[in-house]
N, C-alpha and C positions, 0 to 999 in steps of 0.2 A: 642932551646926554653925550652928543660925539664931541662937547666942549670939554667936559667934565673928563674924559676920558685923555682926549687931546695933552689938556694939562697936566692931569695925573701921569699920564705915562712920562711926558718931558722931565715934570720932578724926579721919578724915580732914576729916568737914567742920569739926568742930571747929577743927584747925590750919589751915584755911583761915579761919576766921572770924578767927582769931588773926595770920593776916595782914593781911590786910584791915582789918580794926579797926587795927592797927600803921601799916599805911599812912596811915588816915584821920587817926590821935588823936596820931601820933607822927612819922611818918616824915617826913611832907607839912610839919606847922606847923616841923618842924627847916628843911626845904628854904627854905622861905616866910621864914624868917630870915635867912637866909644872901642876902650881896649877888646883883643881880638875875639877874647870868650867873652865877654859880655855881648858885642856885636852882635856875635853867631847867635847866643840864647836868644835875645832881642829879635831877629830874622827868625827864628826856628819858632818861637812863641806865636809871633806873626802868621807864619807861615799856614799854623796848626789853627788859631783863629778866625783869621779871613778866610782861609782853604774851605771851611767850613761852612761861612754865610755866603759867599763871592757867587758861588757853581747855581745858586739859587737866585740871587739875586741878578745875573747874566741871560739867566733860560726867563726871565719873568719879566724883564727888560724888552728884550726878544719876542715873547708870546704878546706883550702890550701892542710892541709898536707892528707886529702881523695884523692885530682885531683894527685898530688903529687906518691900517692901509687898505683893509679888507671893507672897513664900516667908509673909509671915505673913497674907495675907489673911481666913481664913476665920477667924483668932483676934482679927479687929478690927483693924485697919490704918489710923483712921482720923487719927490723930496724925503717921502714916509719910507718908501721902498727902500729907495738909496739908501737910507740910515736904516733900515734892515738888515742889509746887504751887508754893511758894515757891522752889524754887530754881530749879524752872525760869522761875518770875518775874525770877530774878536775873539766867538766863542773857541773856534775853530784855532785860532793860534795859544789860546788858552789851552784848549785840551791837548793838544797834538806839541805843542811848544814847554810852556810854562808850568803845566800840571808836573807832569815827573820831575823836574827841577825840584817843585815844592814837595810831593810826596817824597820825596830821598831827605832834602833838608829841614824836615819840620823832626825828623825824629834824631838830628845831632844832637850830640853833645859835643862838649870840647874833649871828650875823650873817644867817642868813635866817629868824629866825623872824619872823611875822607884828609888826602893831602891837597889834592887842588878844590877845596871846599870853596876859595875865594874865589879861582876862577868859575866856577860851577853858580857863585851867584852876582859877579861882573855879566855872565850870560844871559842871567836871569831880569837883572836889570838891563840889558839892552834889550832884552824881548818885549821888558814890560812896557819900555817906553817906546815902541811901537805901537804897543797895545795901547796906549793912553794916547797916540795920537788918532788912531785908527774909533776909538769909542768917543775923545773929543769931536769928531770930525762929526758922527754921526748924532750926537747932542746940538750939535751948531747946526745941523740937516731939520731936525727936530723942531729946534725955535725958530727958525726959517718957517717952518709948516705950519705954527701957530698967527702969524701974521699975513 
């Protein structure tokens, strides 16, 4: 059972990390391409989509790898921990960081968005790519603890 669990929780944060990284390295520089209102709509579409699965899929990540550290603690957990620690780093710069960025910008448009709108999500993308290293790190913590 503590295999089955093991695995299961590495996949899930895994394919979070494979979001996230996707956002960061792929999704975003596509947007940042594209003329400036289409961009913005592209990031605000985003914004309002993900904003929506992420906050779940974060705290579920989180509660995995707790049972996780909890069901193997007495066989060494200290790998399971650390990539807790981390994720609840991540949640933490998410909510207190990241969040308001994306509630302000999911609800532009090219007609009431702010004037420094670009630099408000240049910020966004340097936060996040802390975030995706800080959740990489903790996935790499993860597969470590599978072997």
């Amino acid at each position: 059972m503590l295999s089955a669990l093991e695995v299961f929780t590495t996949v899930v944060v895994g394919v979070m990390v494979g979001v996230e990284f996707s956002v960061a390295f792929v999704m975003n520089p596509i947007f940042s391409a594209l003329p400036s209102d289409c961009g913005q709509l592209a990031r605000s579409h985003g914004g309002r989509m993900l904003g929506a699965v992420m906050p779940f899929w974060y705290i579920t990540s989180l509660v995995l790898v707790v049972v996780w550290a909890i069901a193997q603690w007495h066989h060494g957990a200290a790998l399971v921990v650390t990539a807790g620690a981390l994720l609840a780093l991540s949640v933490l710069i998410s909510v207190l960081l990241l969040v308001p960025i994306n509630n302000r910008s999911k609800a532009w448009t090219p007609e009431n968005r702010p004037a420094d709108w670009q630099q408000q999500m240049d910020r966004w993308d340097r936060l996040h790519y802390v975030r995706v290293a800080v959740i990489i790190a903790a996935f790499a913590l993860l597969a470590a603890a599978l072997v």
